[in-house]
N, C-alpha and C positions, 0 to 999 in steps of 0.2 A: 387581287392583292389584299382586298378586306377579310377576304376569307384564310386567307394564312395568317394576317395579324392576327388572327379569334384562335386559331391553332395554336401559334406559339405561345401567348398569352396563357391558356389552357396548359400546356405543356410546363409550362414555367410553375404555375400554381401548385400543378400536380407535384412536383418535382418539388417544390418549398412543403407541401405538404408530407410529402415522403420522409424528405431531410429532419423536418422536426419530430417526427416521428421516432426516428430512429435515433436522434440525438435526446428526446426526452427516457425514451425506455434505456439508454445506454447510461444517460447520466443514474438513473434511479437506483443502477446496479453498484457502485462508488460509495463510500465512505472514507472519513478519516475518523483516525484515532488518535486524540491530544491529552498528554500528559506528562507525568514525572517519568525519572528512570533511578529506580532503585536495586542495587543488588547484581551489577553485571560483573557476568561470571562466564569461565571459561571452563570447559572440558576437557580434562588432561589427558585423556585418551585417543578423545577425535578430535580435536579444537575448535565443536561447534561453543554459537557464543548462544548464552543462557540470561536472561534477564527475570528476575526476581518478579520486578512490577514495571512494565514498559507500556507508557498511555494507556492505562487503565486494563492493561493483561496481564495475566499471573503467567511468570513461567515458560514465555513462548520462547523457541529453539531458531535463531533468525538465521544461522550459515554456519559455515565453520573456516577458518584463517587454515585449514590444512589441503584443502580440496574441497572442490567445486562442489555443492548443495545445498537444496533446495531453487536452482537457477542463479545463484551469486558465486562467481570467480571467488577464490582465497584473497585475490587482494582487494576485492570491492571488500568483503568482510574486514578486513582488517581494516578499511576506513570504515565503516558503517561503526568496529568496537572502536573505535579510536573518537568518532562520534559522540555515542553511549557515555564512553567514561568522561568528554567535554563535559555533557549534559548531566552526570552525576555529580560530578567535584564540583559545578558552579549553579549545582541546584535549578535549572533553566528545563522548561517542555521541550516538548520534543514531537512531532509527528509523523504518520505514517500513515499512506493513503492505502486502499484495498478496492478490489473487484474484485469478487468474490458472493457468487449466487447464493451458494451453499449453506453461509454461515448465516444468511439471514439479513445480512445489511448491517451486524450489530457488531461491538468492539466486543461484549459482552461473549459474543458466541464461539469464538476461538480456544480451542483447547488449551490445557497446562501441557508441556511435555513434549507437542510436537511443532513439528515448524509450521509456520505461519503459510494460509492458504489464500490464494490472491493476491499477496502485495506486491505493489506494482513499483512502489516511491517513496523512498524517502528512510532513514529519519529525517528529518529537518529542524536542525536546532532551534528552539522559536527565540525571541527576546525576551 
């Protein structure tokens, strides 16, 4: 019976040691980006929405209110702009979380012009 408790004990360590493994390398991949929103703007052709300066991005392309792109339904974007322009008229941040390997971990590293790569959440109007 001693020799099982030494097993599972074992087992168990192993196992807490795996788990944090995997949850420190997954957290590392995560960032947010906190800032203003200025300049939100719509596409009269395709109805993606366009943001000027969104937490500290130039330019990023987040969905479109006409059909489904980049992964967000029409009417998630249309709350997401409805969001945006809260967060413009009452001058208040705004956040948005990413995974995203690619870009480096940085807010800094996302292109002008195209949609946003990784985001997973949010905006989130701050206080």
């Amino acid at each position: 019976m001693k020799c099982s408790e030494e097993k599972r004990g074992g087992s168990v360590k192993i196992g807490l040691l795996i788990f944090l493994l995997l949850v420190s390398g997954y957290a590392c991949a995560k960032y947010t980006c906190t800032g203003g929103v200025q300049g939100v703007s719509i596409n009269p052709r395709n109805g993606t929405i366009l943001v000027e300066k969104l937490a500290g991005l130039e330019w990023p392309v987040l969905c479109s209110v006409q059909a489904e792109a980049n992964g967000i339904t029409a009417e998630a974007c249309r709350s997401i702009y409805s969001i945006l322009l809260t967060a413009q008229m009452s001058q208040k941040e705004v956040s948005l979380w990413f995974d995203d390997d690619a870009t480096g971990g940085s807010c800094d590293s996302h292109g002008s012009w195209t949609y946003l790569k990784g985001w997973y959440f949010g905006p989130r109007l701050n206080n």
